[in-house]
C-alpha positions in Angstrom: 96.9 82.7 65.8 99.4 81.9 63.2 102.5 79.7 63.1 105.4 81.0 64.6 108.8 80.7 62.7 110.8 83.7 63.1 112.4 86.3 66.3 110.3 89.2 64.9 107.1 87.3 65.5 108.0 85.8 68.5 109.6 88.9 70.1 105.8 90.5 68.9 104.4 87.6 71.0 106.3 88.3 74.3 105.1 92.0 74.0 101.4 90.9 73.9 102.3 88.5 76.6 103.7 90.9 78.9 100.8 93.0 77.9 97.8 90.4 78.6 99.5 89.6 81.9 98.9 93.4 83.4 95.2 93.0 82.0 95.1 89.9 83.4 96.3 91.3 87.0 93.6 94.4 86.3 90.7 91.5 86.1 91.7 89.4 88.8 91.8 92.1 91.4 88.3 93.5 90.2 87.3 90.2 90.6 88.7 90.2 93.9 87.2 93.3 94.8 83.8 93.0 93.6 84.0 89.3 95.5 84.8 91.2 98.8 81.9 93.8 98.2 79.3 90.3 97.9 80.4 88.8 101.2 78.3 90.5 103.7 79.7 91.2 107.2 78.5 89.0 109.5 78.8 91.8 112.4 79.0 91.0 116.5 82.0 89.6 118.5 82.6 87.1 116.0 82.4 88.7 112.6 84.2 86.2 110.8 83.5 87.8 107.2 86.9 89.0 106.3 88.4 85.0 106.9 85.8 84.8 103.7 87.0 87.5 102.0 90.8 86.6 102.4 90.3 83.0 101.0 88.5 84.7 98.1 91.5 86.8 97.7 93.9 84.0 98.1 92.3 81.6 95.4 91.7 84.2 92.9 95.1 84.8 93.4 96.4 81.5 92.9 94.2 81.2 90.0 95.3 84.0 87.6 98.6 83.7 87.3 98.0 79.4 87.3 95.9 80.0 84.1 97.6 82.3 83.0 100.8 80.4 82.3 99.0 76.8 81.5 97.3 78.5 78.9 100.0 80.0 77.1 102.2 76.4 77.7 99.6 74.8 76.2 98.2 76.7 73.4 100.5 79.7 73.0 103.8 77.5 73.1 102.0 74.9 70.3 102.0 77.3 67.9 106.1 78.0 68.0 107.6 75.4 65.8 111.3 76.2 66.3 113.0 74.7 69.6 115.1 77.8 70.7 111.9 80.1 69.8 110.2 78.1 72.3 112.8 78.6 74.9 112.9 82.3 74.5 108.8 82.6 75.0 109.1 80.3 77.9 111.4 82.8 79.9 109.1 85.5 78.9 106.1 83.4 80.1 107.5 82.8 83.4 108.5 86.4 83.6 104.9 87.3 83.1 103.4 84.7 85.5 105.8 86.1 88.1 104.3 89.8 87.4 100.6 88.6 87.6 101.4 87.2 91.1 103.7 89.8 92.5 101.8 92.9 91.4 98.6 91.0 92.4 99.8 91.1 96.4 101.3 94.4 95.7 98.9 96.3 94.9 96.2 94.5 96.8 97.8 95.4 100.0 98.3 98.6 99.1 94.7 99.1 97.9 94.1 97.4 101.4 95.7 99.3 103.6 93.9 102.7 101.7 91.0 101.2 102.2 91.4 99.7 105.6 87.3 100.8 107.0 86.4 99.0 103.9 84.8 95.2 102.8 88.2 95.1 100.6 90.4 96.6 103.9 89.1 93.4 105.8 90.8 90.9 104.2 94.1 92.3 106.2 92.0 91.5 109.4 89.7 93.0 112.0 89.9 96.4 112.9 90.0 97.6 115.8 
C-alpha cells in the first residue's frame, strides 16, 4: 500500500474498507458455523453443547470486528499523512466496524432461527 495524500485516494480507501468489512462479516460467520458443526452434541438431560457453541459465536464475534478496526488504526491509518485525511478514514473505519458487528448478530439470528433443528440453531438454546 502506497502513501496516502490526496481525497481521491482516500475516498478509494473507504470503498475497499467498506468492502473488506462485508468479507470480513462473510468469514467470521463461516467460521462460526463451521465451529458449531465441530462441537458435538453431548445428548441426555443435560446436553450442554449449544452453551459451547454460543461462546464460540460470541468470541468470534468479538473478534472480527476487534481486528478488524486495530488493524486498519494501526496499519491502514499509518499510511495517511494528512491530519484531516486521517479523520475522514477514521469515521469510515468506525462505520465499518459497526457493520461487521451489527450484521454479524443479524444475520446469525436470522440464519438461527431457519435453522433452529440445527448444530448452528442451538446456539439460541435447547429445543424443546
Amino acid at each position: 500500500m502506497n502513501k496516502i495524500e490526496n481525497i481521491k485516494q482516500v475516498n478509494t480507501l473507504i470503498s475497499e474498507t467498506y468492502m473488506l468489512a462485508i468479507i470480513a462479516v462473510i468469514v467470521a460467520l463461516v467460521l462460526a458455523f463451521f465451529i458449531a458443526k465441530l462441537i458435538l452434541f453431548e445428548g441426555g438431560k443435560n446436553d450442554r453443547s449449544y452453551m459451547k457453541r454460543r461462546i464460540w459465536y460470541i468470541i468470534i464475534g468479538l473478534i472480527a470486528p476487534v481486528s478488524f478496526y486495530l488493524y486498519n488504526m494501526f496499519v491502514v491509518m499509518a499510511k495517511i499523512k494528512k491530519a484531516p485525511l486521517q479523520a475522514k478514514f477514521s469515521d469510515a473505519n468506525l462505520y465499518s466496524t459497526l457493520i461487521i458487528l451489527v450484521v454479524y448478530v443479524v444475520i446469525g439470528i436470522i440464519t438461527m432461527m431457519i435453522f433452529r433443528k440445527s448444530k448452528w440453531g442451538s446456539i439460541l438454546g435447547k429445543t424443546k
